[in-house]
C-alpha positions in Angstrom: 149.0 61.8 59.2 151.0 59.7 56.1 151.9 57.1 55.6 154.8 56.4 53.6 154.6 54.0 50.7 157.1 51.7 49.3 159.6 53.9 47.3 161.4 51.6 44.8 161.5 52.9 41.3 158.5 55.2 43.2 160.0 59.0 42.1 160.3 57.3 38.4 156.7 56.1 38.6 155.3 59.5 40.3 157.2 61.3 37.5 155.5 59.5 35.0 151.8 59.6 36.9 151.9 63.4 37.4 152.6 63.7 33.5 150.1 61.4 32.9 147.5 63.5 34.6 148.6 66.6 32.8 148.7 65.2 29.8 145.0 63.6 30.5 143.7 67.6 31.2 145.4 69.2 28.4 143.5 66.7 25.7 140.5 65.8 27.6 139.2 69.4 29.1 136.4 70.5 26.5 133.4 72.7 26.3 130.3 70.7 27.6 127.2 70.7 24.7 123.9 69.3 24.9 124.7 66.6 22.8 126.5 64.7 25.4 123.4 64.2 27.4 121.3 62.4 24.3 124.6 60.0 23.2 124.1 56.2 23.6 127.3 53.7 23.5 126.5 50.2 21.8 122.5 50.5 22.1 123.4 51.1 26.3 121.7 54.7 27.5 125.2 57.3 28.1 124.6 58.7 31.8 126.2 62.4 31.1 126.2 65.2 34.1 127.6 68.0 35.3 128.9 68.2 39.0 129.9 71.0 41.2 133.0 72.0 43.0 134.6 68.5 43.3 137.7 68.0 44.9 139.1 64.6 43.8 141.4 62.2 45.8 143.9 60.9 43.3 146.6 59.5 45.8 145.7 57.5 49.0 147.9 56.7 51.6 145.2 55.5 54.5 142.2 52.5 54.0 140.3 55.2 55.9 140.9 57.8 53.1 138.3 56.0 51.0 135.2 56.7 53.5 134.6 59.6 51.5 132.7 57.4 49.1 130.1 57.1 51.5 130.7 60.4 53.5 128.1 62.0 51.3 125.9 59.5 50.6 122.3 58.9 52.6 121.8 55.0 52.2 120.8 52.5 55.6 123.7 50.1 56.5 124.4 46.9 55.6 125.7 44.4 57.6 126.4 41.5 55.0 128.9 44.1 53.1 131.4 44.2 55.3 134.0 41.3 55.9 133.2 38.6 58.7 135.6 39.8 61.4 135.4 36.3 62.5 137.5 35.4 58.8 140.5 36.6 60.3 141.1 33.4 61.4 141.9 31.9 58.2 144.0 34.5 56.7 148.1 33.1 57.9 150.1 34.0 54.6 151.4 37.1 54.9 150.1 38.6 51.5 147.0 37.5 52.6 147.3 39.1 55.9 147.9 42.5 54.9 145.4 42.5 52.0 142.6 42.0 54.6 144.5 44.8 57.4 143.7 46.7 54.4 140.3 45.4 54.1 139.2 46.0 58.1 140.6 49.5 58.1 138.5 50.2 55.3 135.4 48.3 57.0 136.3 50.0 60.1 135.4 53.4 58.1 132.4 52.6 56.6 130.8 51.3 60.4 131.9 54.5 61.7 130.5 56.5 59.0 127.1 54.4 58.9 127.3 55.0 63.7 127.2 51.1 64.0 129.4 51.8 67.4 128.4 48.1 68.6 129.8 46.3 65.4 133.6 48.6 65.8 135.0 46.0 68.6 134.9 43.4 66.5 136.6 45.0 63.8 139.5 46.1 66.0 140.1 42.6 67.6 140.3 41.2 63.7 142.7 44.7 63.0 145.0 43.7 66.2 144.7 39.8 65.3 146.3 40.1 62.1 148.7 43.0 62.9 150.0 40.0 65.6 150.1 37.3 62.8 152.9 40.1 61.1 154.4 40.6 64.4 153.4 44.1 64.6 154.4 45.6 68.0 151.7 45.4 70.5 152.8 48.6 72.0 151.2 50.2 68.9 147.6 49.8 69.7 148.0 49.9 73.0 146.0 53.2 74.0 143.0 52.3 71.5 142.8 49.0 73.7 142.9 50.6 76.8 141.0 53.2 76.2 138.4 51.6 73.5 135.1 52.4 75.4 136.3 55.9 75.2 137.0 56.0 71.1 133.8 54.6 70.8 132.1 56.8 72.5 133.9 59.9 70.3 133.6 58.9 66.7 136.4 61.6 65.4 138.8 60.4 68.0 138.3 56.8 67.0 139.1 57.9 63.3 142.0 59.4 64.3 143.1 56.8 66.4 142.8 54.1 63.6 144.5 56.1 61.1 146.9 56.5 63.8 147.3 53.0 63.9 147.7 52.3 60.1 150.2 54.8 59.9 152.7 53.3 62.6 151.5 49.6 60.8 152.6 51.0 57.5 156.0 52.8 59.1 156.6 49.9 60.5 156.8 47.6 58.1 158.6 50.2 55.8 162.0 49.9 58.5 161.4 46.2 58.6 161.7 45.9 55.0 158.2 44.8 53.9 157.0 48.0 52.2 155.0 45.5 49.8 152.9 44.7 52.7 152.2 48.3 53.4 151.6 48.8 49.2 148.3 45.3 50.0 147.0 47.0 53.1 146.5 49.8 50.5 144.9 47.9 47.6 143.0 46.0 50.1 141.4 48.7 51.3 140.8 50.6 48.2 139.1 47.0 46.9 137.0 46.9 49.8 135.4 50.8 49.7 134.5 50.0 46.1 133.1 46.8 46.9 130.7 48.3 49.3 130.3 51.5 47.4 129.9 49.2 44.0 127.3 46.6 45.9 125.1 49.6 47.1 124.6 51.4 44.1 123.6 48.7 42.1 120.6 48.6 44.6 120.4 52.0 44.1 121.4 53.5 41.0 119.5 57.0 41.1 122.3 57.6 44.2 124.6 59.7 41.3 126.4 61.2 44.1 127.7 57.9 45.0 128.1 56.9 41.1 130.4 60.1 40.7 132.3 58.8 44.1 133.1 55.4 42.1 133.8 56.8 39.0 136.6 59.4 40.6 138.6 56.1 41.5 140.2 56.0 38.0 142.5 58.3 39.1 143.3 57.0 42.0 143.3 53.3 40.3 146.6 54.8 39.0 148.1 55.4 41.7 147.8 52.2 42.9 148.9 50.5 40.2 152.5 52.2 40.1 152.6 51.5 43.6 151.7 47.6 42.6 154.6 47.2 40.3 157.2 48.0 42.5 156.8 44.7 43.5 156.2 42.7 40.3 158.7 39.9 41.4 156.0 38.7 43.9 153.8 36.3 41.7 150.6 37.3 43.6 151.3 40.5 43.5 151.8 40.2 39.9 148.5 38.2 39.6 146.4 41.2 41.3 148.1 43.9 39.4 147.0 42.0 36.1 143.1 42.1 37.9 143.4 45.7 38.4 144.5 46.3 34.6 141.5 44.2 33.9 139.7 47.1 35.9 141.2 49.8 34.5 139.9 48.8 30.8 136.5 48.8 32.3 137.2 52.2 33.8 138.2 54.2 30.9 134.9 53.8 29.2 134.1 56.0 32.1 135.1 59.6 30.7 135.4 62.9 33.0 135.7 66.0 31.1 136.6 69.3 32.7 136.1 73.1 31.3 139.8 74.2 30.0 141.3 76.8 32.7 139.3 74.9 35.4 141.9 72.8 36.6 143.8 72.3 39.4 146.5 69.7 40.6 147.5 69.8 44.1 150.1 67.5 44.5 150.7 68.0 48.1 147.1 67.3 49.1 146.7 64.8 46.3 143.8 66.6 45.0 142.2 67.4 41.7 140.1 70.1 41.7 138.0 72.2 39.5 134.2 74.1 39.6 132.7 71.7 37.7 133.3 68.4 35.8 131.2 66.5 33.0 130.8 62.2 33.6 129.7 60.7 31.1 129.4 56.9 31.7 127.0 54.1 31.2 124.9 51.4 33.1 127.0 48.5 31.3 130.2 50.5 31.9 128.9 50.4 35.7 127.9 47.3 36.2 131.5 45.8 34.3 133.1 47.8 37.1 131.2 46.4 40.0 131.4 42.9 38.7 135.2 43.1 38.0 135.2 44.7 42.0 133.5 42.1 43.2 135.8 39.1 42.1 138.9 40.9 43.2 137.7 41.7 46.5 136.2 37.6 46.6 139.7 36.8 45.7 141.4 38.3 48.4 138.8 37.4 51.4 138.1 33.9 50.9 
C-alpha cells in the first residue's frame, strides 16, 4: 500500500532530493582503509564498520515503515517507551492530533514486533479516538473493530490492517484538503521509532545492528524535511521543521561511505542499496542524536 503525500511544490523538492542523493554517492563512495577504524573526532573514540548487503529506506510513506529498526534487533520490551494510550485524551488541536496518529501507528508497530498482543487494544482505541477528533470516517476502521480478536490473533494481518488504516487516514485527508496532517502523522511517527530505537541503544550500545538502523535515518531525515516545508506557513510546522534541522547537524557528523560502483537507487521502492557500506560515527555524535530525539518527541506528546 501508499500513501500519498502532500504534493505542493513536492515534484520540485523530489527533483532536488534525488540529485542530492546522487550527488552525495558520487563524492562520498571511497575505498575503505584501515585507518578509518583507529580515527578519533575531538578526543571521542570514531566507531567505523563495515556492514553487509543493506537495503536502506530513504522515503517513508507508513508510521509502520519504521519497524524495521527493530525488526532485526533481539532486545526485551519496554513498556515505559511507548506513549500512554491513555494521553489521547489531551491531544484536541489538530496539529497535535495528527502528530500523535503518527506516534500510535508507530507504537502500534513496535508492540507487534516485540508480540505484546495484550497491550495492541489499547493502542487501537487511542488510533480510532483521535482519527474521530479529525472526523475521520468511522467506516474506515470498521472491519479491524469488528473483527479485532481476529487481527490479534494473526500478527501479519493486523499489520496489514493498520497500514490499511493509515493509508485510507492519509487519502483521506489528502481530498479533504489537509495533506499537512497527513505530512505530521508522518514525522510523528518517524520521531517516535527513533525515540524508542534511540532510548534502547543507549542501554545497549554493543546492539550496532540497531546503531546502523538509526544512523540510516539521515536519509530518510531528508525526505521528511522536504515534505515539512510544503507547509512552512503553519508556524508549528515551521517551529518543528527548525527541530529537525537542529537534528540533521547532529546527523551529518554521522558519515556512510560506500565502495564506488556499489550503488544502487531504487526510486520506486525507495531503496538504497549496495554490498556493503562503511559507518563511521561516534558515541557523542550518538548520544547528541538521541538527546535532540528525545525533546522533539517530548514536544509533541506532552
Amino acid at each position: 500500500m501508499t500513501i500519498y503525500l502532500p504534493r505542493i511544490k513536492s515534484k520540485c523538492y523530489l527533483v532536488i532530493f534525488l540529485c542530492g542523493i546522487i550527488i552525495y554517492f558520487i563524492t562520498g563512495c571511497r575505498k575503505t582503509t584501515d585507518k578509518d577504524t583507529e580515527a578519533e573526532t575531538d578526543n571521542d573514540l570514531t566507531y567505523s564498520w563495515t556492514a553487509k548487503e543493506k537495503d536502506i529506506l530513504y522515503h517513508m510513506s507508513l508510521p509502520a515503515q519504521m519497524t524495521r529498526i527493530f525488526e532485526k534487533s533481539e532486545f526485551p520490551y519496554q513498556e515505559d517507551l511507548p506513549n500512554d494510550p491513555d494521553s489521547m485524551r489531551k491531544y484536541d488541536d489538530p496539529l497535535k492530533i495528527a502528530a500523535n496518529l503518527g506516534i500510535y501507528g508507530a507504537d502500534l508497530g513496535y508492540i507487534r514486533v516485540m508480540k505484546q498482543s495484550e497491550e495492541t487494544s489499547n493502542y487501537l482505541i487511542a488510533v480510532y479516538a483521535l482519527a474521530g477528533k479529525l472526523k475521520i470516517p468511522r467506516e474506515i476502521y470498521s472491519d479491524l473493530i469488528k473483527n479485532l480478536d481476529t487481527y490479534l490473533a494473526q500478527p501479519d494481518e493486523l499489520a496489514i490492517q493498520i497500514d490499511t488504516i493509515y493509508t485510507a487516514v492519509a487519502e483521506f485527508l489528502k481530498n479533504s484538503k489537509n495533506e499537512h496532517l497527513t505530512a505530521l502523522i508522518l514525522f510523528g511517527g518517524w520521531i517516535e521509532s527513533l525515540y524508542i530505537a534511540s532510548q534502547i541503544y543507549m542501554k545497549s550500545p554493543e546492539n550496532t545492528v540497531l546503531l546502523e538502523q538509526i544512523a540510516e535515518q539521515k536519509y530518510s531525515l531528508n525526505h521528511l524535511l522536504n515534505q515539512l516545508n510544503n507547509f512552512q506557513d503553519e508556524e508549528t510546522i515551521l517551529q518543528y521543521t527548525l527541530m529537525l534541522k537542529n537534528l540533521k547537524r547532529s546527523y551529518d557528523k554521522i558519515q556512510i561511505y560506500y565502495q564506488k560502483d556499489d550503488v544502487v537507487v531504487d526510486t520506486i521502492q525507495k531503496t538504497i542499496s549496495a554490498n556493503e557500506y562503511q559507518l563511521v560515527t561516534s558515541q557523542a555524535a550518538v548520544s547528541e542524536i538521541a538527546l535532540k530525539i528525545e525533546s522533539i518527541r517530548d514536544r509533541l506528546v506532552r
